[in-house]
Each structure stands twice: as structure tokens, then as C-alpha cells.
N, C-alpha and C positions, 0 to 999 in steps of 0.2 A: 810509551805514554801517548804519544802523538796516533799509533794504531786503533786504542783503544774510545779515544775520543772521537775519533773518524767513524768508526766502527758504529758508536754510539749515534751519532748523528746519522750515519746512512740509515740506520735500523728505524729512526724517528719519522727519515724522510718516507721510507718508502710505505711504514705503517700509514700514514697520512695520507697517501697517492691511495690508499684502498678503503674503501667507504664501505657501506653495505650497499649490497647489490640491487640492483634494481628486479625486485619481486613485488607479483602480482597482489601483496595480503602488506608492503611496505609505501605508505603516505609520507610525502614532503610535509611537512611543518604545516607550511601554508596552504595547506589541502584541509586543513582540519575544520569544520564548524561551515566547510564550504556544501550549498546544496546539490545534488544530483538528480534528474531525473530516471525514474525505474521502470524498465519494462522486464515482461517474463518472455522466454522464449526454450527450445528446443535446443540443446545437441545434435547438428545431424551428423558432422564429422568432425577430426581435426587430424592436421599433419604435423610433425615436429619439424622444426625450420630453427637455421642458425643464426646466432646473433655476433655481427660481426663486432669487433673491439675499440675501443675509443682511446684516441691519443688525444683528449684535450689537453693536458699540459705541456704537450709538447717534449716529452722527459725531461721537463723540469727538473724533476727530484734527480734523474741521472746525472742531468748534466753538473747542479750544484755537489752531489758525491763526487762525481767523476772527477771535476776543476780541486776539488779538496785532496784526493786522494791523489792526484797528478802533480797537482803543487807540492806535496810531502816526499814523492817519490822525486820529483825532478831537484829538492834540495836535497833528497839525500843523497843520488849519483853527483850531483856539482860539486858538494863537500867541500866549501873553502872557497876558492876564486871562481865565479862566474854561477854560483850557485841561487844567486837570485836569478838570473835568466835564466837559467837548468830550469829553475821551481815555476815562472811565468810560464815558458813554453810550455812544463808536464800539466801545469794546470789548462792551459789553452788545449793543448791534447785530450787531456785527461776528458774535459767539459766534452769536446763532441764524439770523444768516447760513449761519454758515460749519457750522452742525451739520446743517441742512437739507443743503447743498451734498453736504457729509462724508458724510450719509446715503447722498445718492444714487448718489453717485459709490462707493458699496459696494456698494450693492446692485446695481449696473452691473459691478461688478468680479468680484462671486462669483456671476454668475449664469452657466448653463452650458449644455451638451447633452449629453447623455446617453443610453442606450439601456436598455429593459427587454427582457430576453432573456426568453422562455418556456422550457425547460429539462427534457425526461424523463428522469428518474433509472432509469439504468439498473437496481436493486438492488429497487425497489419499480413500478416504473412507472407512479410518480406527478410532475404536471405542476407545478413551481414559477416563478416569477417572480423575477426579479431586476435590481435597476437598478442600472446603473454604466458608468464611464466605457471606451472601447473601444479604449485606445492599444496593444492587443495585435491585433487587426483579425481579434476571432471575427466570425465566421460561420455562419449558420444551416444543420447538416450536420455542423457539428463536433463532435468528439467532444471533452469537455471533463472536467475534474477541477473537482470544486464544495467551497470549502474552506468549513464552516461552523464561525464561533465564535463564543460569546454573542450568538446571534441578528443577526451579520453573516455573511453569503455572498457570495463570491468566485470568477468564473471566472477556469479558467485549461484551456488548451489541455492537451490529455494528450497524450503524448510516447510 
């Protein structure tokens, strides 16, 4: 009983720890109805470049499974006398188990590929840089519309 419930909760935590990724065609909330300034420009190259992974939580959700699944294992070896301390320590264990674990398996989860596009604006023809994800399938050649807003830029194909 007590598996299944754990079981359940790990599965809640760690769906939660994974969001939608960060792609290039995907807006925050608060992005919405906000204006950007448009310039056209060129393709002249791009390279694919890695995206390293983020542990903002710190494995949070590891450590919280970990300390649950620790604490159920250490009462079940105590069984009887001293089986609260058995369950205390498997959960103290268990937690930086389970937050190392939590770490890693984020930092595994939000790491990426990516590409920096080199970029000649047509208006000035001046050469900019920009990294992001390529689920639109530019190409170096293409003539592209470059959406810049507080210091974020964004290709997108011109039409």
C-alpha cells in the first residue's frame, strides 16, 4: 500500500519538474500582447551548439521522493524497536539520495541542441548572432524577419 502511494507521488513529482521546453515558436504568458521591434535580414550561416541543463530546483522533487521512500524503507528494516530512528535516518539518507539523483536526472532532462544563426540585417548591414531552437527548419539563404524584444531575438521566416 504504502509502495503504491509513494509510487504515485514520485510519478506527480517528477511530471511537474518537466515543463515544456524552451522552443524557439513557445511564449511565456507574459510575453503575450507585449510589442517587438522587426527587422529583415539574411541567413548567412549557423552552427549547432549545446545547451547545457539546469538544476534550478535543486532536486527538489528527488530529495522530497527520496526522504519518503527512505523513511518507508528504514521503518521497514527497524520493524518493531528503534524503527522510528531506522525511518528518520532512511529518510535523511534517502533525501540526499534522492536530491543528487533529482539533480541529475534535470539536468539530463533540460539539456538541449540548439543552433546560433549568424544573421545580416538587411536595414543596417550589420552581422548579429543568435541562439535558438530550429523547429521552423531555417536555413542559411533565408531571408528571415528578426523579432527583437527586451534584449530577446527571434527568427522567423519572411513570407
Amino acid at each position: 500500500m504504502h509502495f503504491k502511494i509513494l509510487t504515485l507521488l514520485a510519478s506527480g513529482l517528477l511530471l511537474a519538474a518537466c515543463g515544456v521546453g524552451d522552443k524557439n515558436t513557445t511564449y511565456e504568458r507574459g510575453q503575450i500582447g507585449q510589442q517587438g521591434q522587426l527587422f529583415t535580414g539574411k541567413i548567412i550561416s549557423m552552427t549547432q551548439v549545446d545547451i547545457a541543463g539546469t538544476s534550478e530546483n535543486g532536486g527538489l522533487a528527488g530529495a522530497v521522493v527520496g526522504g519518503a521512500l527512505g523513511g518507508v524503507g528504514g521503518s521497514a528494516i527497524g520493524g518493531g524497536k528503534g524503527s522510528a530512528l531506522m525511518a528518520i535516518g532512511g529518510a535523511a539518507i534517502g533525501a540526499l539520495a534522492g536530491a543528487a539523483a533529482g539533480s541529475a536526472a534535470e539536468q539530463a532532462a533540460t539539456s538541449d541542441t540548439a543552433y546560433e544563426f549568424f544573421v545580416r540585417k538587411d536595414e543596417t548591414g550589420r552581422m548579429i548572432s543568435v541562439v535558438q531552437t530550429n523547429e521552423l527548419g531555417l536555413q542559411p539563404g533565408d531571408n528571415v524577419i528578426l523579432i527583437e524584444n527586451k534584449g530577446v531575438t527571434r527568427i522567423r521566416k519572411k513570407y
